[in-house]
C-alpha positions, -999 to +999 in steps of 0.1 A: -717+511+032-715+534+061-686+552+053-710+577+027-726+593+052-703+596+079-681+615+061-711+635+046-722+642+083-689+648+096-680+675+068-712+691+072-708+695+106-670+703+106-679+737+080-711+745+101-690+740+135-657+755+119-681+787+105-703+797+131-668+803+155-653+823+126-682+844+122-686+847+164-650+857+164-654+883+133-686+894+149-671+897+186-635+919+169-657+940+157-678+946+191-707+939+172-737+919+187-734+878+179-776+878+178-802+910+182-817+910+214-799+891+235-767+900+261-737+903+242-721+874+262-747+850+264-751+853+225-717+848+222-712+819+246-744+801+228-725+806+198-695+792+207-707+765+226-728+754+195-697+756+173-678+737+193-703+712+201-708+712+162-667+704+155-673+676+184-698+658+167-674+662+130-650+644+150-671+617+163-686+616+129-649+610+113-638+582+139-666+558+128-652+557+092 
């Protein structure tokens, strides 16, 4: 019964996580700004931080199938 939405979580997370460091990355080749307003590298450390922290939680997610 639980196995529904822990993989539901777990892949939502995993393509949010797995996105938001493509984009950063794309964003940060291109030396253009991650967010507008901000420093370039706290935007981009935000971003990655929340990426990864995204991917972690997939994998959590994915172990309690």
């Amino acid at each position: 019964m639980e196995n529904g939405p822990a993989v539901f979580a777990g892949s939502v997370f995993a393509l949010f996580g797995a996105g938001l460091l493509v984009w950063t990355a794309a964003r940060l080749r291109h030396r253009e700004p991650v967010a507008d307003g901000m420093s370039p590298a706290v935007s981009a450390t935000v971003a990655s931080f929340a990426g990864t922290a995204a991917l972690l939680l997939a994998v959590w997610c994915f172990t309690r199938i």
